[in-house]
Structures are given as C-alpha cells and as structure tokens.
C-alpha positions in Angstrom: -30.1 131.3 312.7 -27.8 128.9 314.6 -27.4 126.6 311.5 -26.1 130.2 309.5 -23.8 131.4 312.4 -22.1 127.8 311.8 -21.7 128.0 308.3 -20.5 132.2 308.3 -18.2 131.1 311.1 -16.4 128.3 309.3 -16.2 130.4 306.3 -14.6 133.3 308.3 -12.1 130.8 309.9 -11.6 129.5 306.1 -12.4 125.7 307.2 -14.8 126.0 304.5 -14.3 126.5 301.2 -16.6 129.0 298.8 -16.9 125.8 296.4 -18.9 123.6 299.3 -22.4 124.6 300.2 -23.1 122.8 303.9 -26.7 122.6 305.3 -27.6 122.4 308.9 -31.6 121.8 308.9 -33.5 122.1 312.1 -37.2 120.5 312.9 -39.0 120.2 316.0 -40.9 117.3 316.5 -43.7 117.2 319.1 -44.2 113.5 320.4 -47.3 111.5 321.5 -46.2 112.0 324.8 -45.9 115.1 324.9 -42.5 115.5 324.9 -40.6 117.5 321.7 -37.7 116.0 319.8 -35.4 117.8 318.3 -33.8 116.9 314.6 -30.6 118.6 313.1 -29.3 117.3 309.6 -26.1 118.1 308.2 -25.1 117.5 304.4 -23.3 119.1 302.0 -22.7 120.2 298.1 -20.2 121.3 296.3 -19.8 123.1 292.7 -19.5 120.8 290.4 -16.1 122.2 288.9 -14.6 121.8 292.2 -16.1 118.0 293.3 -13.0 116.5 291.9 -11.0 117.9 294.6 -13.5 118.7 297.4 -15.4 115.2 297.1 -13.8 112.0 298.2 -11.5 110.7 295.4 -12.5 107.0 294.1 -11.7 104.2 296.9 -11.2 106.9 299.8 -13.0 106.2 302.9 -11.7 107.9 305.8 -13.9 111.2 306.6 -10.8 113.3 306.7 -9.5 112.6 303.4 -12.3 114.6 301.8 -12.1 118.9 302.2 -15.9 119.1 301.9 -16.6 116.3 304.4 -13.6 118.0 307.0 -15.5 120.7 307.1 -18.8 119.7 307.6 -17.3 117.7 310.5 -15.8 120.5 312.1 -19.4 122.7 311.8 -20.9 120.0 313.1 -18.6 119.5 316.4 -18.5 123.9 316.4 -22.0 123.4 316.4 -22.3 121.0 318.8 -20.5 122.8 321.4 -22.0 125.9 320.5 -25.5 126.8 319.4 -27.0 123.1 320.1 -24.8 122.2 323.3 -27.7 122.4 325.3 -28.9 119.3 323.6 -25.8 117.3 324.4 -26.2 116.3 327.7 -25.1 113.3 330.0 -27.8 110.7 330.2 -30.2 111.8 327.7 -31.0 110.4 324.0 -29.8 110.8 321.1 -30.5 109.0 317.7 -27.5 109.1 315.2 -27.7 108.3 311.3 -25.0 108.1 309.4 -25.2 108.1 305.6 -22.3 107.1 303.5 -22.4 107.3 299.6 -21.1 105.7 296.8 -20.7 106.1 292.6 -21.6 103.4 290.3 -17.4 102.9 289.7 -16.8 99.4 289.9 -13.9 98.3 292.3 -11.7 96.3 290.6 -10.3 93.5 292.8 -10.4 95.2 296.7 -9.4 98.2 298.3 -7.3 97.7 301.4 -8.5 98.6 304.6 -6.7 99.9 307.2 -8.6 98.0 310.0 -8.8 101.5 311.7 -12.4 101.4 312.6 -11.9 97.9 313.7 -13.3 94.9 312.0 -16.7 95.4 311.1 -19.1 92.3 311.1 -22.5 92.0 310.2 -23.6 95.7 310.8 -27.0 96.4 310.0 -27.6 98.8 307.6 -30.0 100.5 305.3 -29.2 99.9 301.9 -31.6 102.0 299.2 -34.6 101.6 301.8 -33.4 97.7 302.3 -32.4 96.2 305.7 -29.4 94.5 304.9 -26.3 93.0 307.1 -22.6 94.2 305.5 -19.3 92.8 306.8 -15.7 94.8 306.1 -12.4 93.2 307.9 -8.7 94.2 307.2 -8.5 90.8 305.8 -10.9 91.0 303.1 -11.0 94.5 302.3 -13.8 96.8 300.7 -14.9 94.7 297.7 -18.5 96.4 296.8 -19.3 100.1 296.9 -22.0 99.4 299.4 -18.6 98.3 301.9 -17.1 101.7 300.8 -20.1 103.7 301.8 -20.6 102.4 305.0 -16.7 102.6 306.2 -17.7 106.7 305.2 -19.9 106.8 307.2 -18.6 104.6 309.9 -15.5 107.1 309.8 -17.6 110.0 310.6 -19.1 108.5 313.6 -15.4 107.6 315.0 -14.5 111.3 314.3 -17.6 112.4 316.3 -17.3 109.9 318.8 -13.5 111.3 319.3 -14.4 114.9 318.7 -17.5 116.0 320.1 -17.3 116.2 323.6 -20.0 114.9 325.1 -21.4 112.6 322.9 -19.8 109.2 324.6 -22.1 110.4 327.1 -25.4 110.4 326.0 -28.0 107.2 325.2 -26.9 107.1 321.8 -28.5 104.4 319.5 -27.0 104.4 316.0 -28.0 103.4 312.5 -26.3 103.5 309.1 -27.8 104.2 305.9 -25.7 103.3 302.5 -26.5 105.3 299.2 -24.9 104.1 296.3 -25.8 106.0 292.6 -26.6 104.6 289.2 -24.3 107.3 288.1 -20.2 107.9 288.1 -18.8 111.0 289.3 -17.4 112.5 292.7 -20.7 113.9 293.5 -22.0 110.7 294.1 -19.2 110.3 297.2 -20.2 111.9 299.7 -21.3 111.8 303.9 -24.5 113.0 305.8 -25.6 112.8 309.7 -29.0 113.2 310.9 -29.0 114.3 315.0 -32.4 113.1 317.0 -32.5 114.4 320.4 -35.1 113.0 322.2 -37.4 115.1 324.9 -35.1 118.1 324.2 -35.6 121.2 325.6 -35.9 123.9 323.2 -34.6 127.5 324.1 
C-alpha cells in the first residue's frame, strides 16, 4: 500500500508521467539472528512510444536529464520521508545498490564528462554478474558503455545522497551494478536502486 500511495501521489502532483510505470517492491527478510531486514526496490518502465523522450537520450548520464528517472527519484526521496521514514534512521544500516544501464550503441570516440561526481577510480562494480574495477575521470571521459552506466547510477546516489534527508546519516555501504544490453534502443538506458535496511523494525 505504501509503494501505491507513492506512485498515485506523484501522479496527482503530475511529477509522473502516464507513459512511465514505476515499481516500489517490498520484502521482509527474517535473518539468522533473528533480526528482520527490510528490502525496498525501485525501477521503472515506460511505453515504448514514449521511451524516446522519457528514457535517457544516447550519451546522457546525469539522473536528472531523464523524465522517467526524475521521477522515480523524487518517489523514492517522497517515499523515504514518508511511508518508509521510520527506516531511515541515524546510526543504523543500510545497504544501497545502484544499477545503471546501457544499449549496445557504440560510443564513438568519448563522451565528455563533467567531473561532477568527481573522478572516479577503480570502483568496484558488478558487471553482468562479474566483479570488475571501472575507472571514469574528466580527463579521459566515458569511453565504454559499461563507464556510461555506472556514472547513471553513480548520479542517482549523489542525488540521494543530496536529497534524502537522512541518508548521510545512516551506516551506509554501497555497491554498483552495471547492465549493459545486446540490444539498441532507449529502453535499454535506464536506472534502478535496491534499499536494504538492516534489523528494521517493521510497523
């Protein structure tokens, strides 16, 4: 019910679009020491006829500069603050992963990065179920769609960071997971976040 109240709400405040479907999944997750976890995943879809102009367009990174990925964003931090703020507290865990995607275009030569995020240097990430290291600087710019994905998804977690008040607070430990398709199309450019809270209290 919380995960619906998000959605309705940021369609009522017309943050979200009828053309992008977003969905805030819940699980409870008991642990061996008797504790509960708590997961909450947020992704999104959009109609096809509208990805062109929902989805990120080809070489765009920065969470903002896609309608579909704004609004999941802004559910999420509504949410956040909302439904689920009795999970965000001082002191207590969280685990965050974010998921950036990319489409099979090639990138011809590089794409320029801002350096906004700062330079990013051998970040672990999880590439198609792969531990792999990836490296992006404002020098040498975003030369592989793997690079693309992850400076998606490391854009997200500086909106959060900014955003969600809170967060900067809690035990956070962070881990990034890159998707890129076989296929070409805006579809395939997209973000995702995956909340753990660890021994939450459930109401």
């Amino acid at each position: 019910a919380i995960a619906t109240n998000a959605v309705q709400e940021a369609r009522d405040k017309n943050i979200l679009s009828d053309n992008t479907t977003i969905t805030v999944s819940t699980e409870v997750m008991p642990t061996q020491n008797g504790k509960t976890d708590y997961r909450v995943s947020y992704k999104y879809t959009v109609k096809d006829a509208f990805s062109v102009q929902d989805d990120f367009a080809p070489g765009k990174y920065d969470a903002d500069q896609s309608a579909a990925s704004t609004a999941m964003l802004k559910i999420i931090n509504q949410s956040l603050a909302g439904d689920f703020a009795q999970y965000v507290k001082a002191g207590k865990g969280v685990d965050i992963r974010y998921t950036g995607s990319a489409d099979a275009k090639p990138i011809n030569g590089k794409i320029a990065y801002s350096g906004k995020y700062g330079d990013i240097k051998n970040q672990p990430v999880n590439i198609n179920g792969k531990q792999e290291k990836l490296t992006v600087t404002k020098a040498s710019g975003i030369t592989s769609n793997e690079q693309l994905s992850l400076v998606r998804a490391i854009s997200v977690r500086n909106y959060l960071l900014k955003n969600v008040k809170g967060l900067k607070d809690m035990q956070t430990s962070e881990s990034f997971n890159v998707e890129v398709s076989p296929n070409e199309g805006s579809q395939f450019r997209r973000v995702a976040v995956d909340f753990i809270f660890r021994d939450a209290t459930l109401k």
